[in-house]
N, C-alpha and C positions, 0 to 999 in steps of 0.2 A: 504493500500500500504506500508503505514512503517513497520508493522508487518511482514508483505511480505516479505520486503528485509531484516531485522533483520534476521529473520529466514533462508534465504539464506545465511548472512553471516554467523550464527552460521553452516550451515551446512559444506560450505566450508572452514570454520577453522579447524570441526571436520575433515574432510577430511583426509586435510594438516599435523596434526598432526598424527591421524594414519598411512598416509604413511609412516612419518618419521621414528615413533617407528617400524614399520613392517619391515622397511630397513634396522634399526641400531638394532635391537634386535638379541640375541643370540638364536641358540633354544632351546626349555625348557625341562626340563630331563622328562620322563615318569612318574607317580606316580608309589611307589611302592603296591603289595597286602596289607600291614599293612593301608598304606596311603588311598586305595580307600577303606577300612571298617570300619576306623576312622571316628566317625560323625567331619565333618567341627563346627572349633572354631563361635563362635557368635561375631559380630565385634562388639566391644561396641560402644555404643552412647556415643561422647564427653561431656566431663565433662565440669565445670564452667572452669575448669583449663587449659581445656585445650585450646590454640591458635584457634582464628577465620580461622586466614590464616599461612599455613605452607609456607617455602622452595618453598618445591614441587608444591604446588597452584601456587607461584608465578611463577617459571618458566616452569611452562607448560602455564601460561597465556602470559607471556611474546613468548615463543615459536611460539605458537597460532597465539598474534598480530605479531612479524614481519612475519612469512609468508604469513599471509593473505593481510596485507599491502603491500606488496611487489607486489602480484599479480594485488589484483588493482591497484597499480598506472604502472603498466605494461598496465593494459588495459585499463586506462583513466577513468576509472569507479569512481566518484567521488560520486554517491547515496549512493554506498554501503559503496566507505572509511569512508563518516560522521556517519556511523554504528557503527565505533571501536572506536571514539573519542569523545569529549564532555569540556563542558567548554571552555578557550580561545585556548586552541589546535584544537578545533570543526572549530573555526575562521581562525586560520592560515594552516590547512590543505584544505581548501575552499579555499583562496585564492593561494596557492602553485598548486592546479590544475589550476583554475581560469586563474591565470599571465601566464600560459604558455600553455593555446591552451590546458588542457586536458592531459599532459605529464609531470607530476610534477616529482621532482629528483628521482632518485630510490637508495635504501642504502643497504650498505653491512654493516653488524653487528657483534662484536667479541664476545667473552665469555661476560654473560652476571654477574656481583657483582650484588648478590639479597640484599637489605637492604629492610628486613620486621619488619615492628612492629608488640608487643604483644598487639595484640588487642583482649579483652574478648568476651565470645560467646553471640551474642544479637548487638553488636555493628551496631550501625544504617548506618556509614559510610566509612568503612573498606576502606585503601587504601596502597600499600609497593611503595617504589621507585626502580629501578634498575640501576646503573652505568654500561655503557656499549661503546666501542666505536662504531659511528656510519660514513660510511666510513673514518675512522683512525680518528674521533675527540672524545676523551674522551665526551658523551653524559648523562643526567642526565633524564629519565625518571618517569615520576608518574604515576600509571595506576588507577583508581578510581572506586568503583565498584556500579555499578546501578543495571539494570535486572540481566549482567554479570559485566565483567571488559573490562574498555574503557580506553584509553590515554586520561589523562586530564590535563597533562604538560610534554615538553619536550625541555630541557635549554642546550648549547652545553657551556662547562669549557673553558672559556676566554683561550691566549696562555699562559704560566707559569705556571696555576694556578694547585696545587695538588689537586686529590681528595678528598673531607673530610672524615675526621678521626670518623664515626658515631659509638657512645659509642655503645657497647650491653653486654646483660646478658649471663651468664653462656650457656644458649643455643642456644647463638646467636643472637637473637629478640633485635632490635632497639625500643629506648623508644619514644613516641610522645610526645609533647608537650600543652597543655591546651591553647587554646588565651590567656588569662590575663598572663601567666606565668611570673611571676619575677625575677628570677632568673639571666634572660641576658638584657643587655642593652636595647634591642629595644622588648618589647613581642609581638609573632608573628599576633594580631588582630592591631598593629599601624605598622608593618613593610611596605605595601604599601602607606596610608597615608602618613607616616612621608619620606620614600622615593620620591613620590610625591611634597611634601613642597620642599626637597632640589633641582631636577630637574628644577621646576620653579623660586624660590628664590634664588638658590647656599647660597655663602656665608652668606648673608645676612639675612637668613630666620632663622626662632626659632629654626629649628632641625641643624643647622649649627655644624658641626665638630663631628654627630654622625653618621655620612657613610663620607666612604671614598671618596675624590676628585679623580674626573676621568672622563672617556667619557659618564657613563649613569648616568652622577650625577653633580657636577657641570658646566664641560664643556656645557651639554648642557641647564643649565641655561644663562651663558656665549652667548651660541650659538641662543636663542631667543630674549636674548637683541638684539644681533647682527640685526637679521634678523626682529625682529620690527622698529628697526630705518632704515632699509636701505629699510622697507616696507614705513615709513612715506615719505621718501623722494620723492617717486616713484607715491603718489598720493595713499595709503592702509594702511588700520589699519591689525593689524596680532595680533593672542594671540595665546598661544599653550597650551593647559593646561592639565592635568594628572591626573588622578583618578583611585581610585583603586574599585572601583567598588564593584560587589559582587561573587567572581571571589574566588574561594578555598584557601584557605590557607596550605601550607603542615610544619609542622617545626617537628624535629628530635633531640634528644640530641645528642652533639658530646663529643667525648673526651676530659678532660679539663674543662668541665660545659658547653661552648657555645651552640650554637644551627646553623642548618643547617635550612635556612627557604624558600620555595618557594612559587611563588605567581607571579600574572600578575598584567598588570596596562592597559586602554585604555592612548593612546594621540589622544585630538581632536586638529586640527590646519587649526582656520581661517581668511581665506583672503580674502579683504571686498573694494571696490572702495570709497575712502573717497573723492576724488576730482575730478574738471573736467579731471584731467591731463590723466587719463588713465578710459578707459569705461570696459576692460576686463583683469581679474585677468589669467595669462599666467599658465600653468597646468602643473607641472613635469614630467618629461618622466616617471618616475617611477609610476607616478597614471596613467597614460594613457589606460593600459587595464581596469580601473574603467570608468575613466571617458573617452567616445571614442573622446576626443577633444583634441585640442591644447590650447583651451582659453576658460574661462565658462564667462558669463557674470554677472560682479557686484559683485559676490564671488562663493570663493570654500572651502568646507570644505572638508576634509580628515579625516579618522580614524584609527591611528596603535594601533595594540597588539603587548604588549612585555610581556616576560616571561620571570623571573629572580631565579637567584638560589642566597642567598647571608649569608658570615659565620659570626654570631652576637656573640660578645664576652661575657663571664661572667659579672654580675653586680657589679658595683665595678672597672671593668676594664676602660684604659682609652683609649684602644685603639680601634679604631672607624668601625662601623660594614664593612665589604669589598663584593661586588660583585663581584662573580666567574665563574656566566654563564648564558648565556639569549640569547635570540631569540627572533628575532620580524619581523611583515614586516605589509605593509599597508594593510588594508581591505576592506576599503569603502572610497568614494568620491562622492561628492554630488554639486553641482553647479547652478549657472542660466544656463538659456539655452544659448547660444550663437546667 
């Protein structure tokens, strides 16, 4: 059955594309007598040198997924959207049909900024990002490539925040970055970790004053204190904790040395009847199409993904890594029964 529909989607992407090109194509001049007694040139097999993934790859792939995307969530068809996506994107686009009855938003997309790395031929996991807005919000896309190429991160650029500035070569090709790499302050296999540590601990934690203060960082360490003590008072213990799981890492070099780093995190956060004072843990409107209750008994646990885009400075620098875009929303809730 998943082959099934794989293949249905590939065929409806193939579709959608050649429509396009059939509508917006010029027509093609005749060959001439020289032309049709000329033997056809032999296309050569690429070289070691030459690029895994051009340009072109990319935005024909990018082309591909928004129209097809588009049509499914036009029809509610939620089998086939989890066809074009994968990883924590796989998660939040289940739940974006899920939350709303089968009718998740539908998007309009500008010119799409292709940022592809030079990735060598053999590369076991070839992946380019695209900067694009997505109904009028500057949107940071990852596409990842399995059988084909899937969305496997998609972060919307906080308000203020500029583009990043991503280095490339002579031919254009954006360079990736290795895990271990040292070069920037945070290397991109401790960026959700160490993000992680500050979210639950804020100030106080070991990675303190290497991300920026703010709403998905120490505020909402701030924001747990808060909400554990105003849990004890009520008769509940509460803990919310953040991990980064095993969830892709994307990072880029930017201009200046830093790096552009993407990556998700799960939050689990739960809530648990510690006293006689209260026998049923009260269930946020927002979990509600999770959980079909107002009250689960004894606890409730929740699960969000979040997806972060964040600029980490050169090594040496003292100024502290800044996130600049991310997307999340709840996925799972789990409860006693009531």
């Amino acid at each position: 059955m998943r082959s099934y529909g794989r293949r249905k989607v590939l065929a409806l992407a193939a579709g959608l594309l050649a429509a396009a090109v059939g509508c917006s194509a010029a027509p093609q001049p005749q060959p001439s007598q020289v032309a049709a007694t000329t033997a056809k040139p032999v296309t050569p097999t690429p070289s070691a040198e030459t690029p895994l993934i051009t340009p072109a790859d990319a935005a024909k792939a990018f082309a591909t997924f928004t129209a097809t995307d588009d049509l499914l969530r036009a029809g509610g068809d939620l089998r086939l959207a989890m066809q074009l996506t994968r990883d924590a994107e796989a998660q939040l686009t289940s739940a974006a049909f899920l939350s709303s009855g089968n009718r998740p938003p539908r998007y309009t997309w500008g010119a799409p900024t292709l940022i592809v790395p030079r990735f060598k031929q053999g590369e076991a996991a070839p992946w380019f990002t695209v900067l694009a807005t997505r109904n009028g919000h500057p949107t940071l896309l990852t596409f990842a490539k399995d059988d084909d190429w899937r969305l496997s991160a998609a972060t919307q650029l906080l308000p203020g925040q500029d583009p990043p500035d991503i280095q490339r070569d002579a031919e254009g090709y954006a360079t990736v970055l290795a895990p271990d790499d040292k070069s920037i302050t945070i290397s991109p296999q401790f960026m959700g970790p160490l993000h992680a540590t500050v979210a639950e601990a804020g100030e106080t934690g070991v990675a303190a004053g290497l991300l920026e203060r703010g709403p998905y960082t120490t505020d909402v360490a701030e924001q747990i204190t808060t909400d554990r003590e105003r849990a004890k008072i009520g008769g509940f213990s509460y803990d919310s904790i953040f991990s980064a799981g095993d969830y892709p890492v994307y990072a880029l070099r930017m201009v200046g040395g830093g790096a552009l780093i993407q990556y998700a995190m799960t939050r689990t956060t739960t809530t648990t009847v510690e006293t006689d004072k209260a026998d049923f843990v009260p269930v946020p409107e927002s979990a509600r199409w999770l959980y079909h209750n107002d009250r689960a008994r004894r606890f409730l646990k929740t699960t969000e993904i979040n997806q972060y885009a964040t600029v980490v400075p050169p090594s040496g620098t003292p100024t502290p890594a800044a996130i600049i875009a991310h997307t999340g929303a709840l996925t799972k809730a789990v409860g006693g029964d009531p």
